[in-house]
N, C-alpha and C positions, 0 to 999 in steps of 0.2 A: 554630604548631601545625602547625605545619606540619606537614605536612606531609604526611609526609603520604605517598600510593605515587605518590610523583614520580618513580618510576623508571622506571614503565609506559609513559617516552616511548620506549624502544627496544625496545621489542618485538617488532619487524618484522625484526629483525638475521636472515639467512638464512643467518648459519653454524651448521651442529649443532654441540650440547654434544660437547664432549672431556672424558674423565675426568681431570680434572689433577690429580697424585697429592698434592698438598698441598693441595686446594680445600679442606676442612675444616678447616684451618689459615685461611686465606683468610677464609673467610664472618666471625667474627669480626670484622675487622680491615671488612669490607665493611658488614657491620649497625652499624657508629659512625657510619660516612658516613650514615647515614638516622636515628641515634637523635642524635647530638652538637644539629641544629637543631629536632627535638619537645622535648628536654632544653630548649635556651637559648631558646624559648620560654616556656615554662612559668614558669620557674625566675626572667624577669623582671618576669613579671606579678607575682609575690608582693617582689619586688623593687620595686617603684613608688614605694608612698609613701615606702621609706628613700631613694630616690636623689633623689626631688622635696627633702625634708627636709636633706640632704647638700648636695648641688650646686644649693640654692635655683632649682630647675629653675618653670619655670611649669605649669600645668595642657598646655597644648597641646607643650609641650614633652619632658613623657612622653607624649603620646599618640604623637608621635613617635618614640618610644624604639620602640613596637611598629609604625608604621603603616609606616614608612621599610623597615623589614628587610622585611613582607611585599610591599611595590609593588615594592622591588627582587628579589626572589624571583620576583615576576611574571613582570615584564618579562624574567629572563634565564635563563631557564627552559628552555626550547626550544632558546638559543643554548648554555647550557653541557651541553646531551644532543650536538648538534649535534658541539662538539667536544673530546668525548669519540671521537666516530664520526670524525672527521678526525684528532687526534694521537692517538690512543690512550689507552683508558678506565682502563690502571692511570697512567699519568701525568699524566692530568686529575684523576683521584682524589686523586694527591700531592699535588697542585698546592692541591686545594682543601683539603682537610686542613691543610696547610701554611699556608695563606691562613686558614683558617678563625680556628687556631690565634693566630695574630699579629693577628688582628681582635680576638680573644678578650681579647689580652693588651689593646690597644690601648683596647677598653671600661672594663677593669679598671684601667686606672690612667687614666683622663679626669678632666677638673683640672674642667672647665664642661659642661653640658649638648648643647653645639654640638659637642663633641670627644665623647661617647659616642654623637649622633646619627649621626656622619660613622663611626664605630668599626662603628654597626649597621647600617648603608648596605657598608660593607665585608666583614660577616657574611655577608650577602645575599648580594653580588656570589659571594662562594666558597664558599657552601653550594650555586646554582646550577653551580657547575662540579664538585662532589665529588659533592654528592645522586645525578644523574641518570645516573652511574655504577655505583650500586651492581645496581640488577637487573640492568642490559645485562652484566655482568659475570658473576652470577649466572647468566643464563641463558644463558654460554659456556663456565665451568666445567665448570656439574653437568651432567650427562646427562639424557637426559628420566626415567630410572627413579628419579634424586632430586632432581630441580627441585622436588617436592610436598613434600618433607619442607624445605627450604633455603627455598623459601617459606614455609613454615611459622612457621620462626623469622624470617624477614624481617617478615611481618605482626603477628606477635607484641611483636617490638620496638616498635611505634610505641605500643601499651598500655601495656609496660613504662617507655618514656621516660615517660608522661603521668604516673604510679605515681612512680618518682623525682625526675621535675621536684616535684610536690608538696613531696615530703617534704624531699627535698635542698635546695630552694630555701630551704623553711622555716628547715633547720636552718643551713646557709648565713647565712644572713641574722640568724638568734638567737644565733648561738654564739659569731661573731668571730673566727673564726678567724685565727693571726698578729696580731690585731688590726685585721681587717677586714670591714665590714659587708658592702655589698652590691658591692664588688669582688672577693666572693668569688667571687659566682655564675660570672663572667665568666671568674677567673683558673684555676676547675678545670676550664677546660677543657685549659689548658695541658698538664696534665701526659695527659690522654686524649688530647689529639692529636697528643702525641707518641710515644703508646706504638700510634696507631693509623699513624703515618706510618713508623716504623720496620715493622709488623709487616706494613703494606702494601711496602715494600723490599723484604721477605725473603721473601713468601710468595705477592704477584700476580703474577699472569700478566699479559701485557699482551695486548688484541685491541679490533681496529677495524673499521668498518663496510667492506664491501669498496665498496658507492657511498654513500659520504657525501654528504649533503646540505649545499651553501654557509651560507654564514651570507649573513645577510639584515641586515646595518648598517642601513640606511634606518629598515626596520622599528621595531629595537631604538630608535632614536635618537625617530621620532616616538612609539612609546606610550611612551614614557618620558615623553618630554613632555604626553601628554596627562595621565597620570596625576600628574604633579607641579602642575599647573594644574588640578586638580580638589583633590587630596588636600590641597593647602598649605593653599587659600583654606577648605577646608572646616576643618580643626582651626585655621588663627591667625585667623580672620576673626573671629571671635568674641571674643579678649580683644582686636584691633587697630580692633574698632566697624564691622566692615567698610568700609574705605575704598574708594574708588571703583577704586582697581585693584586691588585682592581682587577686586569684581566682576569687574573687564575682567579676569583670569585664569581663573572662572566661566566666562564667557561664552565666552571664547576653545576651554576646552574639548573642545566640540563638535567646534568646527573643525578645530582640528587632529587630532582623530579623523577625522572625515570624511576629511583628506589621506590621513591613513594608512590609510585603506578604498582610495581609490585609488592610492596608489603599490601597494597589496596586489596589488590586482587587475591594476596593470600588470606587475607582479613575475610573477606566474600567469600569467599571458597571455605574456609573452618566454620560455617555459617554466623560471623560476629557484624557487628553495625559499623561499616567503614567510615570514614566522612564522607566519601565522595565514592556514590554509589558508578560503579564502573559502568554496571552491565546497562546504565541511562543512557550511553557514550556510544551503544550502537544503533541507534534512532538517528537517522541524520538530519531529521529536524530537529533535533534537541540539540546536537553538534551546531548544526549551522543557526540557533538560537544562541549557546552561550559567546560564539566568537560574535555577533549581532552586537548581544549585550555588552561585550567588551570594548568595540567599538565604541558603543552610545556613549557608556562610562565615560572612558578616554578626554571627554568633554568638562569633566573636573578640572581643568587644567583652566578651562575659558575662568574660573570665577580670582584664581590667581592670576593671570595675565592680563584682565583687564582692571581689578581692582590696583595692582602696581602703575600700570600704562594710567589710569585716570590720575592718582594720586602722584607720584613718580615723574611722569611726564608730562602732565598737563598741571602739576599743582595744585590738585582740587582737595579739599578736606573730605576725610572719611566722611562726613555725613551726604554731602553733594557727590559723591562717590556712588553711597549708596542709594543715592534717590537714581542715580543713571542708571542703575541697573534694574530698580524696579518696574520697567516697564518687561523686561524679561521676566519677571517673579512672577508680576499681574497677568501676564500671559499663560504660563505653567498653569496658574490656581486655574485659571478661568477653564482651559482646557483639558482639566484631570479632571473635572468637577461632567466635562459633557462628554468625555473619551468612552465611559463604558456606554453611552447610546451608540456613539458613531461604530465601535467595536460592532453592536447588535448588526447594522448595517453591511458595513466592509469586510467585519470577520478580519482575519490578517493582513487584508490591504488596509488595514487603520496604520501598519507599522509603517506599510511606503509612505502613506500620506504623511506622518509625521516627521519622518525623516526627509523627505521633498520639503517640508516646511520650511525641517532645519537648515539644509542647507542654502535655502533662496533666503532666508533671515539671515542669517550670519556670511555669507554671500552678502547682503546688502550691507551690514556692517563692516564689511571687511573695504566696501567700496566706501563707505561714509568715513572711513578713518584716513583713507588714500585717497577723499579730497576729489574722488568722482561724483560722490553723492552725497553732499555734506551736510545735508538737510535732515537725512534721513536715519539716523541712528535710531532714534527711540522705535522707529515703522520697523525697523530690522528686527531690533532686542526683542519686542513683541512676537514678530512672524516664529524667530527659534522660540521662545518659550512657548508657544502656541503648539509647536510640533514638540518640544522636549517634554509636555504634562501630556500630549496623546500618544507620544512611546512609552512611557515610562510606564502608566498601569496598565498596558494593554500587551507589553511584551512575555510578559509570564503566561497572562492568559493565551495569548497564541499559539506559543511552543506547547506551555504543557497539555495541550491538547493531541499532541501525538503520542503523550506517554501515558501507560495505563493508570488509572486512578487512584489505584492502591498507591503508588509511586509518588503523588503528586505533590506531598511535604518534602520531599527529599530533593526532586527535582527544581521545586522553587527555591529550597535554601542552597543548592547549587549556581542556579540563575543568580540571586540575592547574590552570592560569596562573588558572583565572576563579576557585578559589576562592582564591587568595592577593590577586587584585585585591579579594573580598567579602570577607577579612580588615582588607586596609589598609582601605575603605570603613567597616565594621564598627565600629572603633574609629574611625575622623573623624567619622563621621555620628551616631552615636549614644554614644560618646564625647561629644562634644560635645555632646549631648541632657543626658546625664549632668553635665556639667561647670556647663553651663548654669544647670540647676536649681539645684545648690547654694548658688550663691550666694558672695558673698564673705567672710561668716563662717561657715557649716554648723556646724549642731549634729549630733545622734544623731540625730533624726527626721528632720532634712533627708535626711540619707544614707539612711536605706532610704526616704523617698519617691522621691528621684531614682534612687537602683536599681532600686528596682519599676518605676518609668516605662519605665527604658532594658531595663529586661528583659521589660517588656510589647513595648516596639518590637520585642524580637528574638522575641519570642510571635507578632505579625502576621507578620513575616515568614516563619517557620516554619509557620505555618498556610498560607500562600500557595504554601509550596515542598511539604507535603503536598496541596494541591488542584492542583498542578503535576501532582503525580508519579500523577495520578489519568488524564491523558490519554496517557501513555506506555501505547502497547500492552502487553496481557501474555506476548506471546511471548518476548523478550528474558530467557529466564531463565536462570540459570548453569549451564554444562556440564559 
């Protein structure tokens, strides 16, 4: 889900737009780069239960399928904006597209479970190198008198992806295409990213940061690690009875967080470009923003638990699957598209509202499954996507409003990282809650108890990221 406005990490680019006579040619070919990983999001969640069924995958082994692509998205996020700004942002684009593409194919024909995890690990790896091209790009094209309309359609996509991830996924996965289940999802990307890498040949411009900021190895190397020593032990510990080194992996966690606070901080200090700018972390609105965003994220978890709970425990085919969930899609688009007005108005209270949203939506969904309100599913799905498109572009803008300006690339690709880290989290932790319950045989009741559960967890957490967003000053409001 990604994703998301990952592109907001370059912002700070100080060359003015030129008008380049084929940018509207261009923008296209630049809006795949941001919609191809919202699409192969989506499109796999309705894809779960056929690939567990397929590839005799285990419970922790699709939660992999999703947790793996967002921690690697994490982690290399900041380095694949990075260099973009060092070789140049229409050849990183290639590059990633191209990568994308061959990941794509590489999913789509995986023999075992281990070969489509390493496939989605690879996803990741060159979604972060094409993603965080697309604005920096965008805003060297267009001129400032149409940046407003180019964003326009840039923000607009990410509703649209959510809108066909649905459906496509659905009909993907029901129709068999060639005679292919859920290899479908995977293998249409091929022919998109091939039509987006040609039309990126013929039609970008190339431009680069005139002082690019190094890349930060060290960095990249330890939260990687922290995050594979938290995220492993959390989704296999559970079918492996937790052995004692699942624990000592747990445990170690911390630690080698903490190193990488310090190599950070010695990084900062030799005056070098860290990943993860420290000195942003004593703003305690920036603090109380990224645990916010973590929170929100966390909500990753809802597109696997109820795509399994529809299909799994009610028997419904991915495509009727998908169509239940788009009244949630139709919601997000509808209100990402009017969030930056309400923004103008509420300034920060746009995040409570959104997050009140979520919770009374999903709140009502949680009672429409438990048979107090049986009518009302789709009135729920709607109310949370209503609030989840007016947190989502309106979260960055808030917080980074208490950090100085200069800062502001840094700090959004921090925000951007926290909530794919609250993604991969999302689906371990409460995945997991999910899986748990079910149990080794699950019936129909089993599944929406253990739904309901997992989607009350992401109810507290959403209520905790609305009483967050309650101590963010109200001046921070959109210009």
């Amino acid at each position: 889900m990604t994703s998301e406005t990952t592109e907001t990490l370059q912002l700070h680019d100080p060359r003015p737009a030129t008008a380049d006579p084929r940018r509207w040619l261009a923008l296209p070919v630049l809006l795949t780069g941001a919609f191809l990983p919202i699409l192969d999001f989506n499109v796999v969640n309705l894809a779960l239960p056929a690939i567990r069924d397929n590839l005799g995958a285990s419970a922790s082994e699709v939660q992999f399928v999703i947790s793996a692509y967002a921690a690697t998205y994490a982690v290399f996020l900041i380095t694949g904006g990075r260099l973009g700004d060092l070789f140049g942002r229409r050849r990183m684009f290639l590059t990633g597209v191209a990568g994308f593409t061959i990941a794509s194919v590489l999913c789509g024909i995986a023999w075992s479970p281990t070969v489509l995890v390493a496939g989605r690990i690879l996803q990741g790896l060159t979604a972060t190198v094409m993603a965080p091209q697309v604005l920096a790009s965008i805003r060297v094209l267009f001129p400032a008198a149409e940046q407003g309309r180019a964003l326009g359609f840039y923000g607009a996509t990410f509703g649209l992806a959510n809108i066909c991830g649905q459906v496509l996924g659905g009909v993907l996965v029901s129709a068999h295409p060639f005679g292919l289940a859920w290899q479908a999802i995977f293998l249409i990307n091929l022919p998109i990213g091939l039509v987006a890498f040609v039309g990126g040949v013929l039609y970008l411009t190339d431009s680069r940061a005139e002082h690019a900021q190094r890349l930060d190895i060290g960095g990249v190397i330890l939260l990687s690690l922290t995050l594979g020593l938290l995220v492993y032990p959390l989704i296999e510990g559970r079918e492996l009875g937790w052995p004692a080194w699942i624990i000592a992996m747990l445990l170690a966690s911390p630690l080698v967080l903490a190193a990488f606070v310090r190599f950070e901080a010695r990084l900062e200090a030799r005056g070098g470009d860290p990943l993860v700018a420290l000195h942003l972390l004593r703003s305690s609105d920036f603090v109380i923003g990224l645990v916010m965003a973590l929170a929100f994220y966390m909500l990753s978890s809802f597109y696997l638990t109820f795509a399994v709970y529809l299909q799994s425990g009610l028997h419904r085919s991915p495509l009727a699957a998908g169509l239940a969930t788009l009244p949630f899609a139709t919601g997000f688009f509808v209100s990402s598209l009017v969030s930056p007005l309400v923004m103008q108005w509420l300034g920060a209270r746009t995040l409570t509202l959104g997050f009140a949203l979520q919770v009374i939506g999903f709140g009502i969904v949680m009672l429409s499954i438990g048979g107090a309100l049986p009518q009302s599913l789709a009135f729920g799905l709607i109310c949370g996507g209503l609030g989840f498109g007016t947190v989502m572009p309106s979260v960055i803008k808030a917080v980074i409003g208490s950090i100085d300006p200069r800062h502001a690339g840094l700090a959004s690709g921090m925000m951007i990282s926290t909530f794919q880290i609250g993604a991969a989290l999302g689906v371990a932790v409460i995945g997991g809650v999910f899986y748990g319950l079910l149990g080794p045989h699950p019936q129909t009741d089993d599944y929406a108890h253990a739904f309901t559960i997992a989607l009350g967890c992401n109810v507290v957490l959403l209520a905790v990221g609305g009483w967050l967003s309650l101590w963010l000053p109200r001046e921070p409001a959109a210009s």
